[in-house]
C-alpha positions in Angstrom: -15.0 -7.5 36.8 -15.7 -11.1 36.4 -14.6 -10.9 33.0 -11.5 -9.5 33.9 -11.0 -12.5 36.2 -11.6 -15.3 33.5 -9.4 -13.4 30.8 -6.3 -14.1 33.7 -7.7 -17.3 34.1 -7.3 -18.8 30.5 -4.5 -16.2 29.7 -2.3 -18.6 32.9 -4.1 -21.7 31.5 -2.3 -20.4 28.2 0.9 -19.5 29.7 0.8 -22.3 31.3 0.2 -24.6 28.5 3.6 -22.8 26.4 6.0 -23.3 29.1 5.4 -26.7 29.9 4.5 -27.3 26.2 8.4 -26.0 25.5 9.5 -28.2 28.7 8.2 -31.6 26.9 9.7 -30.5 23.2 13.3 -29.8 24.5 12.9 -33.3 26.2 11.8 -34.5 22.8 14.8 -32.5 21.2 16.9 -34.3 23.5 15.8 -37.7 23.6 14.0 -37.9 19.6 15.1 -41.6 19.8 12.0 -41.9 22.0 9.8 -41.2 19.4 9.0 -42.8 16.4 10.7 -42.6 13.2 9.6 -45.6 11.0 7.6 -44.2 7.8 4.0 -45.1 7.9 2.8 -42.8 6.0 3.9 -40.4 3.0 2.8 -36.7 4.0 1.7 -34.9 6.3 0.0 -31.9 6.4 -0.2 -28.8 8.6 -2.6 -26.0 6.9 -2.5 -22.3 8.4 -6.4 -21.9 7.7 -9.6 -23.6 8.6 -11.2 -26.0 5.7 -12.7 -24.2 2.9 -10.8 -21.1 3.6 -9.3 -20.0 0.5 -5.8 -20.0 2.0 -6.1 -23.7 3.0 -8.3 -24.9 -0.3 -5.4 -23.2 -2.7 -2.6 -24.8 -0.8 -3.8 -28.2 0.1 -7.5 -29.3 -0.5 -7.4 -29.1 -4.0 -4.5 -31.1 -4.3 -5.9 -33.7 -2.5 -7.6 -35.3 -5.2 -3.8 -35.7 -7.3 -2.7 -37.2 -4.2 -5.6 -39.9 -3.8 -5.3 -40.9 -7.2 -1.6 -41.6 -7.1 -1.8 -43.8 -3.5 -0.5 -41.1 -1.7 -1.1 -41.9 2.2 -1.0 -38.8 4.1 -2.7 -36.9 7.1 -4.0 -33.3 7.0 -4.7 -31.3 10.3 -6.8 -28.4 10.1 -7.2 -26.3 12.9 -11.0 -26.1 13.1 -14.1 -24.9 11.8 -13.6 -21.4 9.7 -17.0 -20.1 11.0 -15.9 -20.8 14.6 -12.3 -19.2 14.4 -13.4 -16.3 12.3 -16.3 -15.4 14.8 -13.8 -16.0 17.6 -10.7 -14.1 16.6 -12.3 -11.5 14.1 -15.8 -10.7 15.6 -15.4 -11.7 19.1 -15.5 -9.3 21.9 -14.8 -12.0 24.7 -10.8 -12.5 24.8 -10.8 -15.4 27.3 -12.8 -16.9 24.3 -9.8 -16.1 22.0 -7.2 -17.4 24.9 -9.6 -21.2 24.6 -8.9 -21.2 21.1 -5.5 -20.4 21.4 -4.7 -23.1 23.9 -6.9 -26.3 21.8 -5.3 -25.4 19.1 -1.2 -25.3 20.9 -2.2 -28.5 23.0 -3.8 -30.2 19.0 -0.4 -29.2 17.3 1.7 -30.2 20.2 0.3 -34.2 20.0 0.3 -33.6 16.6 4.1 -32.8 16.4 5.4 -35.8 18.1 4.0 -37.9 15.1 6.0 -35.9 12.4 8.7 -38.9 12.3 6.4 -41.1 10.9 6.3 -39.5 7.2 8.2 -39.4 4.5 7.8 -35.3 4.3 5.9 -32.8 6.1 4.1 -29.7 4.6 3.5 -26.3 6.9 1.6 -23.4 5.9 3.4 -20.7 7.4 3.7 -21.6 11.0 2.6 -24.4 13.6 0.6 -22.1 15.8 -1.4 -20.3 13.8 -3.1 -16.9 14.5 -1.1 -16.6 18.0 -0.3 -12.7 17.7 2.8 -12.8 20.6 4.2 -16.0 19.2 8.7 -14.9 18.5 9.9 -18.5 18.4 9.0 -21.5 16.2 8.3 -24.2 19.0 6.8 -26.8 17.1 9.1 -26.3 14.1 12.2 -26.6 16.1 11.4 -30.6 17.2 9.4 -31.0 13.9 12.7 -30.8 12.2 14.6 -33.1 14.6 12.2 -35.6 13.9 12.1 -35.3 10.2 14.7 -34.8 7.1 12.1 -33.4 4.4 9.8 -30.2 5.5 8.9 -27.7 3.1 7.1 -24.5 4.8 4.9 -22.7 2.4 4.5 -19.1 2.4 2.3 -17.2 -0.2 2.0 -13.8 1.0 4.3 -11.3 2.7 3.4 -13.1 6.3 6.4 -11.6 7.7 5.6 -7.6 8.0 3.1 -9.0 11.4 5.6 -11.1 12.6 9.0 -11.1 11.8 10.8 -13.1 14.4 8.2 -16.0 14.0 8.8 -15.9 10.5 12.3 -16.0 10.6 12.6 -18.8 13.7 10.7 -21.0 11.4 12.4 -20.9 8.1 15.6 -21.6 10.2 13.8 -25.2 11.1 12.7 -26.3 7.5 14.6 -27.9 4.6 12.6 -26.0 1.7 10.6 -22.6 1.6 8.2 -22.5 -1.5 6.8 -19.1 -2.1 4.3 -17.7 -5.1 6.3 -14.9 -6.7 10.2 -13.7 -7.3 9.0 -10.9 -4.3 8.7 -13.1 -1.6 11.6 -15.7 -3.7 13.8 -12.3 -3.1 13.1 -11.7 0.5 13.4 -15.4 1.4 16.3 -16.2 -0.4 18.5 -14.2 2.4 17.6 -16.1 5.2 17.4 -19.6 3.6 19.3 -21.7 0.9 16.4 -23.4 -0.7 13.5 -21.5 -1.8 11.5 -22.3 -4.9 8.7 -20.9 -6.7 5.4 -22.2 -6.5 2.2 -20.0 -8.1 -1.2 -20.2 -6.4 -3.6 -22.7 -8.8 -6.8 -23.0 -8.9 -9.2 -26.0 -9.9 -10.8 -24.7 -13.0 -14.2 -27.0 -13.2 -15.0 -24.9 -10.3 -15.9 -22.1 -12.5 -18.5 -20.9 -15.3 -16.7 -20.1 -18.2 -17.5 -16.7 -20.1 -19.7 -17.0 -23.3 -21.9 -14.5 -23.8 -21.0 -11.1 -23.7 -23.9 -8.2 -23.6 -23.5 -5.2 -25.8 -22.5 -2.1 -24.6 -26.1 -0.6 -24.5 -27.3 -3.0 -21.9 -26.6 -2.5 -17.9 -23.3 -3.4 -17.3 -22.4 -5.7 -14.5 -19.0 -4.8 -12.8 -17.8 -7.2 -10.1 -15.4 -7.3 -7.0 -15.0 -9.6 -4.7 -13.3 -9.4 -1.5 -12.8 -9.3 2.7 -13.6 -6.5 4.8 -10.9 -5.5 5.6 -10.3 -5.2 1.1 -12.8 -3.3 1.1 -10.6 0.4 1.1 -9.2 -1.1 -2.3 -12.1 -0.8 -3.9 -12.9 2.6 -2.9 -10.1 3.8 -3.9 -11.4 3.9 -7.4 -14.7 4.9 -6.1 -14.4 8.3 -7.8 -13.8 6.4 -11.1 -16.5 4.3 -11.0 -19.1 7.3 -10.1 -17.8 9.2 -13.2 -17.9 5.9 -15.7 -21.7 5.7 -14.1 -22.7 9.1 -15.2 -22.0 8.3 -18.8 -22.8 4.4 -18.6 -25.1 2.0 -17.3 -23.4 0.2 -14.9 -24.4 -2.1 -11.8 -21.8 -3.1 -9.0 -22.1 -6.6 -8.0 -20.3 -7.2 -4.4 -19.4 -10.5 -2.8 -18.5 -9.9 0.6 -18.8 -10.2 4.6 -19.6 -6.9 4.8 -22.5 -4.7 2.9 -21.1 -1.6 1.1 -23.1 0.9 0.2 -21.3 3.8 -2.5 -23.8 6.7 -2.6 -24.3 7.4 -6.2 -23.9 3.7 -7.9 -26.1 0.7 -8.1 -24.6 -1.5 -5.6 -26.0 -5.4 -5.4 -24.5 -6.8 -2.5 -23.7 -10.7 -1.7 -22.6 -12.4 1.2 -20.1 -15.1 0.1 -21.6 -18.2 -0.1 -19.7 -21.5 -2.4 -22.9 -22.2 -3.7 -23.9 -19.2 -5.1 -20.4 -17.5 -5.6 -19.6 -18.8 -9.1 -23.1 -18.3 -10.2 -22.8 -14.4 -9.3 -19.4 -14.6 -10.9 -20.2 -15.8 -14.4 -23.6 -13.5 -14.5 -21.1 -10.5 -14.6 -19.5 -9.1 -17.3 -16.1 -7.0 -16.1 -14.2 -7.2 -12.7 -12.0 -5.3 -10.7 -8.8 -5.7 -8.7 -8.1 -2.7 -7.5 -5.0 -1.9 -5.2 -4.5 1.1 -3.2 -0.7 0.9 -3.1 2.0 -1.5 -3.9 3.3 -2.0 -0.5 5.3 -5.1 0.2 1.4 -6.9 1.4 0.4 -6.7 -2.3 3.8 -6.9 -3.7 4.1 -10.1 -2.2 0.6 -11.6 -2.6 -0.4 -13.6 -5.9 -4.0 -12.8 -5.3 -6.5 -15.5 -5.9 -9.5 -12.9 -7.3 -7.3 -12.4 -10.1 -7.3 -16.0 -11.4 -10.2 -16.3 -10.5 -11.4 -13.9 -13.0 -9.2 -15.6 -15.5 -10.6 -19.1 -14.4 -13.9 -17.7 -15.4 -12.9 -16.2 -18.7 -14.0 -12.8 -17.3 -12.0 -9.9 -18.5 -11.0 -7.4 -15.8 -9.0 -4.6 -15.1 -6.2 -4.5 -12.3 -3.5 -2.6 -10.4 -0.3 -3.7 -11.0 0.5 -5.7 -7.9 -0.2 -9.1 -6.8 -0.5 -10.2 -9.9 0.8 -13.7 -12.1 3.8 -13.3 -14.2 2.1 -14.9 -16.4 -0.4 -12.5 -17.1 0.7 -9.8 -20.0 -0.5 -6.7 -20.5 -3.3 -5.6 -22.7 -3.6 -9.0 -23.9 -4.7 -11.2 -20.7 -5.8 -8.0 -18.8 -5.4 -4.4 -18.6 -3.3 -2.9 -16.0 -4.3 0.9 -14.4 -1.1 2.6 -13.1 -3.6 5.4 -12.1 -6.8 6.6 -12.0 -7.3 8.0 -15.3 -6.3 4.6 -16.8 -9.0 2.9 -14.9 -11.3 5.3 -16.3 -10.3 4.6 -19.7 -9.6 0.7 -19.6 -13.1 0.4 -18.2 -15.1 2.3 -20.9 -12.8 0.2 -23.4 -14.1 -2.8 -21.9 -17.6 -1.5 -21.6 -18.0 -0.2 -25.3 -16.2 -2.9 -26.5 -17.5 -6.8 -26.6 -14.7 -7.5 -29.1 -12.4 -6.3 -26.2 -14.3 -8.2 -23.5 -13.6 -11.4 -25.2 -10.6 -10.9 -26.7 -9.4 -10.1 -22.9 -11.3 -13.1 -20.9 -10.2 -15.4 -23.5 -6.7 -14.7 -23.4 -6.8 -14.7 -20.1 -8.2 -18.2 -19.4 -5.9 -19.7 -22.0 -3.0 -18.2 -20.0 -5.1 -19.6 -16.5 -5.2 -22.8 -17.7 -1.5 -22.7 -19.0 0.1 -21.9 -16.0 -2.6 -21.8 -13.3 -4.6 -25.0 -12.9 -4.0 -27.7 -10.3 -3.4 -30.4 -12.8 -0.7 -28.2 -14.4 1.1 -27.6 -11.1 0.1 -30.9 -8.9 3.7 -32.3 -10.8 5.5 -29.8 -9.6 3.9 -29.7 -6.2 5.2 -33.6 -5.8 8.6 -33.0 -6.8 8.9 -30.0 -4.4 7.8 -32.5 -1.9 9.3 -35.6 -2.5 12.6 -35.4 -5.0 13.5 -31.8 -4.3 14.8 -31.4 -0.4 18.1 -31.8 1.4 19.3 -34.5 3.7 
């Protein structure tokens, strides 16, 4: 009963905190001459995910680097600690917990916003509130752009199958929408006029390149690496994996938040940890990206475990979504339309270390052509700086 009574106590602190938030930005809206618009800095920064989460390291930190070594001035605001939002939102079983986050991170964005005037461009992940699930307008996004003449909102998955309406308010308040493949290009390009294409890179020093392969007669190390909530993908070529297992020695090497057991494999499980991760990587010697179905989520998704394999040099097999357009076909990695063809492009791999490096090679060449943050930081600048409307 008490915790009845503090959930509607933080859930009218939170209500509370959105209308009068809404009051000061239509003020704002009105009155923008009020705030400052003199330039004192170049960018600005609004990441969707905590620091260090993949989503916010792929976007923005590992650009950071281009942008120091070029004199760029900017400002990036996270919206906290990925350990404390993840336990929060994900794990939590307290929602008045979940209603606190909710309102430091509106009342964070809300001071935040009435700095935007004072760049040269601004650079949103998605959305200005992240994670709030009843969110239908863009708030922030709507004095954001009466402030300033140069915001590019980024989207690099199919964000809009939750949330529609916030997706759409938002793109209606930005001058550019950069997206990671002609998917999401296709969708987007019917609600706004200026949407580019902008792959997911990765910074490739990060990771262990492949050089030694085993033979096929030693115990062969399969990887995968994913969330929870991934985790149906990879049993969905479970029945694969127990037949290849039968007639090969094979070990499955997990990195995950969640222990998996698959009763009839060798299972080595790994909570994810950046110190250890790449380490784990490089010490196996075929991955997987496996993908149930090709619904608009994986259709729209460039998915980071793939070049992350390719990074590595690690040949791997993969459904056919989600994937770079760079990647071809029997040549950088070998695509399973069903399950026999997993079967059979796994014991290719497995019997074959010609095949293994042929396949890992390939596919880092192509990585590094298309996929690495010093190949794309260029592009990244022009998207934000020479390439908007006024």
């Amino acid at each position: 009963m008490l915790q009845k009574q503090i959930e509607r106590f933080y859930y009218m602190i939170l209500m509370f905190s959105i209308f009068l938030g809404k009051l000061i930005i239509s003020f704002f809206c009105a009155f923008s001459f009020l705030l400052s618009h003199s330039k004192k800095k170049q960018l600005l920064m609004f990441p969707y995910y905590p620091e260090n989460n993949i989503g916010a390291m792929v976007r923005f930190q590992n650009y950071l680097p281009f942008f120091d070594n070029e004199k760029i001035s900017y400002d990036i605001h996270y919206i906290g600690n990925y350990q404390t939002i993840f336990h929060t939102l994900m794990e939590g079983d307290k929602r008045y917990d979940q209603y606190k986050l909710y309102i430091k991170i509106f009342w964070s964005r809300l001071f935040q916003t009435l700095k935007t005037g004072g760049y040269e461009a601004v650079y949103i992940q998605r959305g200005m509130f992240p994670f709030y699930p009843d969110q239908k307008e863009a708030i922030f996004e709507k004095l954001v752009y009466k402030l300033n003449k140069n915001i590019t909102v980024d989207f690099y998955d199919a964000d809009y199958i939750v949330n529609k309406s916030i997706v759409h308010s938002t793109v209606q308040y930005c001058h550019n929408v950069t997206v990671v493949n002609d998917f999401l290009a296709n969708y987007f390009q019917k609600i706004h006029p200026n949407v580019k294409l902008f792959p997911i890179a990765l910074t490739p020093e990060k990771y262990l390149l492949k050089q030694i392969y085993k033979s096929s007669d030693s115990v062969i190390k399969i990887f995968w690496t994913g969330t929870a909530g991934n985790i149906f993908n990879l049993l969905s070529i479970q029945s694969v994996l127990k037949k290849i297992a039968i007639k090969k020695q094979i070990q499955i090497l997990i990195v995950c938040n969640k222990t998996i057991h698959i009763e009839g494999l060798i299972v080595e499980n790994n909570l994810y940890d950046p110190s250890n991760f790449y380490t784990l990587m490089h010490s196996a010697d075929i991955a997987l990206y496996p993908v149930k179905e090709g619904n608009d989520t994986h259709k729209g998704a460039m998915a980071a475990k793939a070049l992350e394999y390719a990074a590595s040099g690690l040949p791997f097999v993969a459904s056919p979504w989600g994937l770079s357009p760079y990647f071809t076909n029997k040549e950088d990695v070998l695509i399973a339309n069903n399950l026999q063809e997993w079967e059979d492009y796994l014991l290719q791999l497995i019997e074959s270390v010609e095949l293994r490096k042929t396949i890992g090679s390939n596919a880092r060449k192509t990585f590094m052509k298309y996929h690495s943050t010093e190949v794309s930081y260029p592009y990244l600048n022009k998207l934000l700086f020479h390439n908007h409307n006024n």
